[in-house]
SEDO-649572 format. One record per residue (C-alpha): residue in one letter; x, y, z. Coordinates in steps of 0.02 Angstrom, whole numbers, plus 50000, padded with zeros to 5 digits. Layout:
<zavos>
<zavo><rest>A</rest><c1>X</c1><c2>Y</c2><c3>Z</c3></zavo>
...
</zavos>
This chain:
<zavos>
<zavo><rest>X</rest><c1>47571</c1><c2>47866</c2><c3>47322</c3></zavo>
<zavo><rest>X</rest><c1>47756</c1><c2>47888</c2><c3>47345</c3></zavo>
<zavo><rest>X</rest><c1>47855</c1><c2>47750</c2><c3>47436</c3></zavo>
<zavo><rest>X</rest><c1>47939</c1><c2>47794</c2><c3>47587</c3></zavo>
<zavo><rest>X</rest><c1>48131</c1><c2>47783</c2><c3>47544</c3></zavo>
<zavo><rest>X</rest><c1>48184</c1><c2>47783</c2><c3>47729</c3></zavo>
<zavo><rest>X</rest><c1>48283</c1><c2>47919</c2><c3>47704</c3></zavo>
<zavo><rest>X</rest><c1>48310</c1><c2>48019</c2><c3>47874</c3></zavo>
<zavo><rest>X</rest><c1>48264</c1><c2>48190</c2><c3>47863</c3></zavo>
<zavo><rest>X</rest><c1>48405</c1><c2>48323</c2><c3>47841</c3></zavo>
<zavo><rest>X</rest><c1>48352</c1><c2>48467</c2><c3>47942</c3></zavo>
<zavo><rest>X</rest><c1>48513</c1><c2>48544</c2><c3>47986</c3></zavo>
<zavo><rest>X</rest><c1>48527</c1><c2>48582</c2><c3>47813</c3></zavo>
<zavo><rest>X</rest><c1>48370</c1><c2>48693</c2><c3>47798</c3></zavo>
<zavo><rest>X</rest><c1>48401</c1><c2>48880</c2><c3>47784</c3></zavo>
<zavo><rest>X</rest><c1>48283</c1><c2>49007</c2><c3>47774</c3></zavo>
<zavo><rest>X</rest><c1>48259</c1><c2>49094</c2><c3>47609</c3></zavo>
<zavo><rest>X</rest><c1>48314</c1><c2>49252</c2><c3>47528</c3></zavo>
<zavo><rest>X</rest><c1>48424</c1><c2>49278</c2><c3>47677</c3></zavo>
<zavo><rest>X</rest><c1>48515</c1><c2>49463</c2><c3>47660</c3></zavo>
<zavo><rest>X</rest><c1>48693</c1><c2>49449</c2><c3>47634</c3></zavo>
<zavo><rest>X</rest><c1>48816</c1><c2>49557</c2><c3>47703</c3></zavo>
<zavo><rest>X</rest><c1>48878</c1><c2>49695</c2><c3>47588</c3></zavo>
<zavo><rest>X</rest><c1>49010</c1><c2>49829</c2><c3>47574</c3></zavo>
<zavo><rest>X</rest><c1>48962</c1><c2>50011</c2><c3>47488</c3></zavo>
<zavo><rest>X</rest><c1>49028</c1><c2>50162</c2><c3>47469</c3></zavo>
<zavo><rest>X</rest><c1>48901</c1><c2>50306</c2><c3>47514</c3></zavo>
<zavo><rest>X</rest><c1>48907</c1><c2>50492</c2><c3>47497</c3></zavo>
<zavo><rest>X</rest><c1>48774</c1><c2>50621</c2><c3>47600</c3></zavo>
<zavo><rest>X</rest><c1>48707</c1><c2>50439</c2><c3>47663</c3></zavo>
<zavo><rest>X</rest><c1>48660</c1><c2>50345</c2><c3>47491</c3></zavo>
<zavo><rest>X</rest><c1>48748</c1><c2>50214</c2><c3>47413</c3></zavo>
<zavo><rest>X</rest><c1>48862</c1><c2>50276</c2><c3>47262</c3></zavo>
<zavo><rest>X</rest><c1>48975</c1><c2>50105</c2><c3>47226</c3></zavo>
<zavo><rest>X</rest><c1>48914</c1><c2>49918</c2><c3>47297</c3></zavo>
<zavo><rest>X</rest><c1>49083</c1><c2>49817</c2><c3>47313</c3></zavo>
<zavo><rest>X</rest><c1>49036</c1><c2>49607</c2><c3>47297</c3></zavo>
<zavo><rest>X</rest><c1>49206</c1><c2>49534</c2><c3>47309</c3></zavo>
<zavo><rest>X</rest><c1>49320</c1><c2>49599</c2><c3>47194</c3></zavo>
<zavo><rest>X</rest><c1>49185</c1><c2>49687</c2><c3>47069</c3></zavo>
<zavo><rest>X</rest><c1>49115</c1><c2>49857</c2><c3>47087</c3></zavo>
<zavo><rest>X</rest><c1>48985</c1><c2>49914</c2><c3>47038</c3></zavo>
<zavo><rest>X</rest><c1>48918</c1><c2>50104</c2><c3>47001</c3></zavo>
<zavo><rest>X</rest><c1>48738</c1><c2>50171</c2><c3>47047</c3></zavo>
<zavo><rest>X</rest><c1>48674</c1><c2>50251</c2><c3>46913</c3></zavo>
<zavo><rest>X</rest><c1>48489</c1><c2>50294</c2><c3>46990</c3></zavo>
<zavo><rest>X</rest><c1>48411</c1><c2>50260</c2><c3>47172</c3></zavo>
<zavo><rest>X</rest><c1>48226</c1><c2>50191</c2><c3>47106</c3></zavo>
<zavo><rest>X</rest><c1>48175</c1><c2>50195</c2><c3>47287</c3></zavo>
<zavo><rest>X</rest><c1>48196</c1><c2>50214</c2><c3>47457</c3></zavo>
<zavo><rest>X</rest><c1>48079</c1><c2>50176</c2><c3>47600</c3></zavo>
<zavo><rest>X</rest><c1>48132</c1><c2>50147</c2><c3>47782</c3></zavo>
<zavo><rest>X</rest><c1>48052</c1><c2>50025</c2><c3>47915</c3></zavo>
<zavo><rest>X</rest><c1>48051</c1><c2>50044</c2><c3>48104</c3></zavo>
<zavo><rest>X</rest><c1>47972</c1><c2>49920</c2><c3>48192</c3></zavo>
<zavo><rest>X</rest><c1>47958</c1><c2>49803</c2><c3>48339</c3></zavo>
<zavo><rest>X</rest><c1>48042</c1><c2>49923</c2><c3>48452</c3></zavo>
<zavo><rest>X</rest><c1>47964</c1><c2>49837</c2><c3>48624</c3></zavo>
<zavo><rest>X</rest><c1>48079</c1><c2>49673</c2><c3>48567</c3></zavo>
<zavo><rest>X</rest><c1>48216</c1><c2>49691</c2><c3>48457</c3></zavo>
<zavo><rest>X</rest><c1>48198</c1><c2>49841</c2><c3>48358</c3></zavo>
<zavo><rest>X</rest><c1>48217</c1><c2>49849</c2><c3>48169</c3></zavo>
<zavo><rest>X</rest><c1>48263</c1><c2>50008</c2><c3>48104</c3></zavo>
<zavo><rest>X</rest><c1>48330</c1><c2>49986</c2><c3>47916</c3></zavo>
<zavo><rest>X</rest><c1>48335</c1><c2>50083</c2><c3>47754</c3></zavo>
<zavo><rest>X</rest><c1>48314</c1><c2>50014</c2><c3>47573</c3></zavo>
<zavo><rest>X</rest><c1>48355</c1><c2>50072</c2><c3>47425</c3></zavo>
<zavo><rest>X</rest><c1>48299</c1><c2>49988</c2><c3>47261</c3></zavo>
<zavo><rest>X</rest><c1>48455</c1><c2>50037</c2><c3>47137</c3></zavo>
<zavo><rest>X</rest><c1>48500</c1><c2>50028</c2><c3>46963</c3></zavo>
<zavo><rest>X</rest><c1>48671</c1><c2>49992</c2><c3>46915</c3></zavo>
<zavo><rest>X</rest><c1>48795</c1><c2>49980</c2><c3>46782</c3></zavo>
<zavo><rest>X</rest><c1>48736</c1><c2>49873</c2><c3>46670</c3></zavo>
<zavo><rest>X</rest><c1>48586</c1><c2>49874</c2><c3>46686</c3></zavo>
<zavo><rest>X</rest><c1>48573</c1><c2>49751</c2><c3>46865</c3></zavo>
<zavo><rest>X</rest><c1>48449</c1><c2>49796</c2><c3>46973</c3></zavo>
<zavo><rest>X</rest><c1>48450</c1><c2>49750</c2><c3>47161</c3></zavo>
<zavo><rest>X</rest><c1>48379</c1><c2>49796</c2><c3>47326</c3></zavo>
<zavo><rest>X</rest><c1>48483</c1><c2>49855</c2><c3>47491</c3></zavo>
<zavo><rest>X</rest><c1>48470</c1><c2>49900</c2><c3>47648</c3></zavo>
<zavo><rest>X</rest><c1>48573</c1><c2>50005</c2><c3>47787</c3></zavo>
<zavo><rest>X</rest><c1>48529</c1><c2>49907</c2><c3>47953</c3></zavo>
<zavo><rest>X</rest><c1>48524</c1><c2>50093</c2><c3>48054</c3></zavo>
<zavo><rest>X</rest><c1>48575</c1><c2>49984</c2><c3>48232</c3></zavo>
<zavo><rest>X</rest><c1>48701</c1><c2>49901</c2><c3>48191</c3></zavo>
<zavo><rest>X</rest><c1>48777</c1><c2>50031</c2><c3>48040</c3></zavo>
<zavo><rest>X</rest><c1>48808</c1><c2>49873</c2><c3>47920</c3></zavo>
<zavo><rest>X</rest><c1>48748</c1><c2>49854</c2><c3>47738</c3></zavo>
<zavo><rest>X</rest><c1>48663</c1><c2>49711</c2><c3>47647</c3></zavo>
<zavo><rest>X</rest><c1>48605</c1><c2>49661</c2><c3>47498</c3></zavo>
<zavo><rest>X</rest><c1>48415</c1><c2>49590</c2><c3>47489</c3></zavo>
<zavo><rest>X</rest><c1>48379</c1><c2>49443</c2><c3>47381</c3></zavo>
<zavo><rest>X</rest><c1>48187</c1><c2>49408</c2><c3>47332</c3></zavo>
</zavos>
């Protein structure tokens, strides 16, 4: 058994996890073509996937499409155009 330290709990410090993080891309005809993370930018060289999700439209509605890319050098990562508010993020898992 371990031995309570006493140690207040730090609660305001909890996040949730994988949180998206906002991102800014380039797009042509509606896909992404270039994802821009700070001052690097990096090239799609093949859309994987892409899948859309509408939901909970009777409270705040979710309408978003993902696309699972592979780019330069070989990274591959997961984002998604958030369709109500036109902004772009990148989805961690």
């Amino acid at each position: 058994m371990v031995q309570n330290s006493g140690t207040p709990a730090r609660a305001p410090h909890l996040r949730s996890l994988n949180q998206p993080r906002a991102l800014r891309v380039v797009i042509d005809h509606g896909v992404p073509v270039v994802l821009i993370e700070g001052v690097r930018q990096l090239a799609v060289v093949e859309i994987q996937d892409i899948w859309t999700i509408e939901d909970e439209w009777w409270r705040q509605p979710i309408n978003r499409r993902y696309f699972c890319l592979l780019l330069d050098g070989g990274i591959i990562r997961t984002v998604f155009h958030d369709r109500t508010t036109d902004t772009w993020y990148a989805q961690g898992y």
